[in-house]
C-alpha positions as CSV (number, residue, x, y, z in Angstrom):
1,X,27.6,-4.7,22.6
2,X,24.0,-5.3,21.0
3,X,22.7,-8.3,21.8
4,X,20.4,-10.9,19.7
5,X,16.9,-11.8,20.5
6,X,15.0,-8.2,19.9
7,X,14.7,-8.8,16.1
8,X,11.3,-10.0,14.4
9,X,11.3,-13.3,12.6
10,X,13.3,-13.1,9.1
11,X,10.1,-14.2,7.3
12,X,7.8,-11.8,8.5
13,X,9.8,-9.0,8.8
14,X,8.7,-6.0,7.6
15,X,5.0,-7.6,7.0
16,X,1.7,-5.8,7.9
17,X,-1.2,-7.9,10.0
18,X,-2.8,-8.8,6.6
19,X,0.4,-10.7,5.7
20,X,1.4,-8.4,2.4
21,X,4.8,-6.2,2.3
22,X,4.1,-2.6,1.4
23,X,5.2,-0.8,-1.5
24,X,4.9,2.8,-1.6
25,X,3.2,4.0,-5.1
26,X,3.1,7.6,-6.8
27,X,1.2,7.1,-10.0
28,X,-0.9,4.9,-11.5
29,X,2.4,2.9,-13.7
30,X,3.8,1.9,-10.1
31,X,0.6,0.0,-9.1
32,X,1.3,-2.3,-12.4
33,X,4.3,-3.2,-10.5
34,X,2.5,-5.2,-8.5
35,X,0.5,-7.5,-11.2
36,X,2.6,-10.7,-10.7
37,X,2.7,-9.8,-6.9
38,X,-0.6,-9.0,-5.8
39,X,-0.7,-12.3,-3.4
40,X,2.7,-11.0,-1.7
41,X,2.5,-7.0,-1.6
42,X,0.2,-4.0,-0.9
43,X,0.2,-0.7,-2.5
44,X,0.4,2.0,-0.2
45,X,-0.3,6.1,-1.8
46,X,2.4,8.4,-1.0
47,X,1.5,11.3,1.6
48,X,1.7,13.9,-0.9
49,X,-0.3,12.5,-4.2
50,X,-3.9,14.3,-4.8
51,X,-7.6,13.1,-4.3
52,X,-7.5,13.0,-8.1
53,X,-4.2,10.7,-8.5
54,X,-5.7,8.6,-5.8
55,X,-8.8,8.3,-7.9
56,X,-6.9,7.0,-10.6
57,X,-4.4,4.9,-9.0
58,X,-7.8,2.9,-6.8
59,X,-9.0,3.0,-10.2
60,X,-6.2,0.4,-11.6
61,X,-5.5,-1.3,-8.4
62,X,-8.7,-2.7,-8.1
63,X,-8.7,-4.0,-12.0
64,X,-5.3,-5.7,-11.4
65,X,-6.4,-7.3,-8.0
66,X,-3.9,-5.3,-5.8
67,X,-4.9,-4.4,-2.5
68,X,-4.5,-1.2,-1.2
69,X,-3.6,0.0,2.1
70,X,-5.0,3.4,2.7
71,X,-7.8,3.4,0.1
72,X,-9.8,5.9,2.2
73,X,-7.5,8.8,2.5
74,X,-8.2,12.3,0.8
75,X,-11.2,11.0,-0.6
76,X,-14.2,12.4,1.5
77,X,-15.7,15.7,0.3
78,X,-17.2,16.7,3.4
79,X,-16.0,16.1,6.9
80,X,-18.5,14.4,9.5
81,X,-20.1,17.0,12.5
């Protein structure tokens, strides 16, 4: 039988270090989720959205205050030697 005492606390569950709950985002309308939440969740950008949707949904995430996860992927132009 499983046994008690492996689980993380109920109210930090699911948390990152920064203290925010992630929710994954597509598009640019699914960052405005976040507008009355911005204190209590992140934005993360799906694996499979473009350096130009990214551009876009940074774009609005930083206007509405909502912090952002992985800001900095796809977005170089050139890769470092």
């Amino acid at each position: 039988m499983p046994k008690i005492g492996y689980g993380s606390n109920h109210l930090t569950r699911h948390m990152t270090p920064s203290g925010h709950k992630v929710l994954l985002v597509h598009n640019a309308r699914e960052v405005d989720l976040l507008l009355m939440h911005a204190g209590r969740f992140a934005a993360e950008i799906a694996h499979a959205v473009s350096s130009r949707k990214r551009i876009e949904i940074l774009a609005r995430a930083k206007v509405l205050g909502v912090k952002v996860t992985n800001a900095a992927g796809k977005l170089r132009t050139e890769e470092a030697i």
